[in-house]
Residue, then its C-alpha position, 0 to 999 in steps of 0.5 A: x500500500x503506497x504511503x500518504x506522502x507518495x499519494x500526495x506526489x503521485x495524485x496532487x497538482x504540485x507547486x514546486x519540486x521541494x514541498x516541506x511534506x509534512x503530514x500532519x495528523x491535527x493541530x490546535x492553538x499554534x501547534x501543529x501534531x505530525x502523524x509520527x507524534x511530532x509537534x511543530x510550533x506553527x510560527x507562519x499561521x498557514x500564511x497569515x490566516x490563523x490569526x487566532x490560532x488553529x481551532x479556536x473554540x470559538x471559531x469551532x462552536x459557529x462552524x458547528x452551529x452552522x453545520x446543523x442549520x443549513x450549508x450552501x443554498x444558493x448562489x451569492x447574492x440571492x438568499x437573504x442568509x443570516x451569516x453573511x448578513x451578520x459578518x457583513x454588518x460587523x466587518x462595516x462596523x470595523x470601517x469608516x464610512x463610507x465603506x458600508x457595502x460587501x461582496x464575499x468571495x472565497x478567497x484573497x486572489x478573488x477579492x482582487x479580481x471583484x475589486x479590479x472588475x468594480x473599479x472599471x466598471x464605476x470609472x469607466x476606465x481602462x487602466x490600472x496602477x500598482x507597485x513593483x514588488x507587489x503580491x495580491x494572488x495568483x489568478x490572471x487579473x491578480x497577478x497582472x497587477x502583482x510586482x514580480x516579473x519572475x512569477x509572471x513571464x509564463x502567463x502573458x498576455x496578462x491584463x493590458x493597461x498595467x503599469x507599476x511603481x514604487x512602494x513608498x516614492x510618490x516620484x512616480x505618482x504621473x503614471x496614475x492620470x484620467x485613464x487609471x481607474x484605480x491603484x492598488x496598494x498593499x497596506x504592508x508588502x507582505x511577499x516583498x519581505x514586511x516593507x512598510x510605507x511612510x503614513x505621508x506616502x498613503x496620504x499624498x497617494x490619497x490626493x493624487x488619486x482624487x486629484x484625477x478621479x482614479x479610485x484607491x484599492x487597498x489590500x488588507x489580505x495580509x495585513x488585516x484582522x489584526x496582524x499589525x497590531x490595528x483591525x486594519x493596517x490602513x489605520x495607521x495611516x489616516x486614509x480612507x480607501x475607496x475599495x477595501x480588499x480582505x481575506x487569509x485571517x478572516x476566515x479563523x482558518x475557513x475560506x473567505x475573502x471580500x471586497x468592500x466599498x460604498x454601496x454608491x460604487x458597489x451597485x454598478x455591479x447590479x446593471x448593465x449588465x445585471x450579475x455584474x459579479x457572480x460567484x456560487x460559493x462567495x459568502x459561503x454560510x459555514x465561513x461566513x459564520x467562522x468569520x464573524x466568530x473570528x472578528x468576535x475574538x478579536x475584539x473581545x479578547x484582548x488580542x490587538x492590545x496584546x500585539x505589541x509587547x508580542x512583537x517586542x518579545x520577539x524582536x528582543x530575543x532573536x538577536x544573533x550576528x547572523x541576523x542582519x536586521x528585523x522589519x516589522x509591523x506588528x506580528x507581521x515580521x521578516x527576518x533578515x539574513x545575508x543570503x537565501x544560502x544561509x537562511x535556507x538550512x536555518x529554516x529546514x533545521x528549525x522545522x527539525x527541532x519543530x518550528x515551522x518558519x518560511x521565506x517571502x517569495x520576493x525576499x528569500x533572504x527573509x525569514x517569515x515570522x507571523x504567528x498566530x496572534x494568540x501565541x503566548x509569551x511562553x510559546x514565543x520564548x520556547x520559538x526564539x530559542x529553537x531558532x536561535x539553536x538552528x540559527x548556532x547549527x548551520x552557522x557553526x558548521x557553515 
């Protein structure tokens, strides 16, 4: 009988040559349980969604309260379905106004998608603007506005009417004029290793926009719920976005993204033609509860004002000659290290004495660190010194 591990290779699409191939039989809080009985510290939260850590009791209860009402009813937009409704409510309540209006999908990728569509629909324009160095998802209009060549030279033709610039330099801003029909920013560029922009920058990034009619998009995928340290990453820096875009942690672990705007901009999706947007399973009841409980959480239980000592403890105790710097926002962290080369062997040792880290996909010299939100100070104590053992291991046999 073939193993797991070669069934995985033998019936699954594979993403690379390499995957990490561990098999892992449950998991709870930050850690994850092997099928061997092995235990790792999970100090990347699936990529930031397990921004209140695996099965939170909570998230688990709406999971099962939904389960005994109904599951999928009916496509999107449709059925007046009590979870959606009451997420919908309280994700509007976490914003300014006027961002009063969502559409759900089932993930980050598919959010940028909707957000894209939306803003050309409402300005009637062709064009589109983000930055070099961006990451916003892997489908072909996601990743037509992403910032890495490397990721994208196989699947041309893209989206035409693309132009990029630079992450917090406003030298650039004469790209965006009356044919852009919107600019899309990560908050904090997550792939590109936790490069964060100058509150100013977003500001005067605001003003152009409005100064030529082009609408601002706002990508919270990463950087939402929680991860900096604030609800949304964007309220650092006093701007108001026309279109907001979230997904990863604000399913509690379940599938779920959403666009977000004014219902004003939001309803030209309703004519011409009508079902200007569709989607069979966006909002999907189960994760539309999963949701809201995880929001409920966050609010409730002191997490966003815990963020910060975290990240101190952190930064504090991963100190060693090899780490050349530390980025972070919140617990939205990147480690760096002189090369891919060193950094490498201190990720595979790490997960060896059961700490999963990862890289960035633009900056393989970083260590990833984002773990979930409710990690406790002895977790994060007990996840600094085996890095720091894995970090003394490759380097003294280097």
């Amino acid at each position: 009988m073939l193993s797991q591990r070669q069934l995985f290779l033998n019936h699954l699409g594979q993403t690379s040559d390499f995957p990490l191939m561990l098999e892992i039989e449950r998991a709870e809080g930050v850690y994850m349980h092997s099928a061997e009985g092995k235990r790792y510290l999970d100090l990347i939260s699936g990529i930031g969604v397990s921004n209140v850590g695996h099965r939170h009791p909570r998230v688990l209860q709406a999971i099962q309260e939904q389960l005994d009402r109904y599951l999928h009813l009916m496509v999107y937009g449709e059925f007046v379905q009590t979870p959606q409704v009451q997420l919908a409510e309280a994700l509007t309540q976490t914003l300014p106004d006027p961002l009063n209006a969502c559409f759900f999908v089932n993930s980050g990728s598919e959010a940028i998608e909707g957000a894209l569509k939306l803003a050309k629909r409402y300005t009637s324009r062709p064009n589109l603007v983000s930055c070099f160095n961006a990451y916003h998802g892997s489908s072909h209009g996601a990743l037509s506005v992403s910032g890495s060549e490397q990721f994208k030279q196989g699947y041309r033709p893209l989206l035409p009417g693309v132009s990029h610039i630079c992450f917090n330099n406003t030298e650039n801003f004469s790209q965006i004029d009356e044919q852009t029909a919107a600019v899309v920013v990560e908050t904090v560029q997550g792939e590109a290793g936790v490069r964060i922009a100058d509150a100013g920058y977003f500001q005067a990034l605001r003003q152009h926009c409005d100064a030529v009619g082009a609408l601002l998009i706002l990508d919270e995928i990463q950087a939402g719920f929680g991860r900096t340290g604030t609800f949304w990453a964007f309220e650092s820096y006093g701007v108001v976005p026309d279109i907001m875009v979230a997904a990863k942690g604000m399913g509690g672990g379940m599938p779920i993204g959403a666009f977000i705007a004014s219902q004003e901009i939001m309803q030209v999706l309703k004519a011409n033609p009508i079902l200007g947007h569709i989607s069979t399973f966006g909002g999907h009841p189960v994760s539309t509860a999963a949701s809201l409980a995880t929001l409920r959480i966050i609010q409730e239980e002191n997490i966003l004002e815990q963020v910060p000592a975290k990240a101190q403890r952190i930064t504090e105790q991963l100190q060693h000659p090899a780490i050349r710097s530390i980025r972070q926002r919140g617990l939205m962290m990147a480690i760096e290290f002189e090369s891919f080369d060193i950094l490498k062997p201190v990720i595979d040792r790490a997960i060896e004495l059961g700490v999963l880290t990862d890289w960035f996909l633009y900056c393989d010299n970083a260590m990833r660190v984002a773990p979930p939100l409710t990690i406790q100070p002895a977790e994060i104590d007990e996840a600094c010194a085996i890095i720091l053992q894995a970090i003394e291991d490759v380097t003294v046999h280097a």
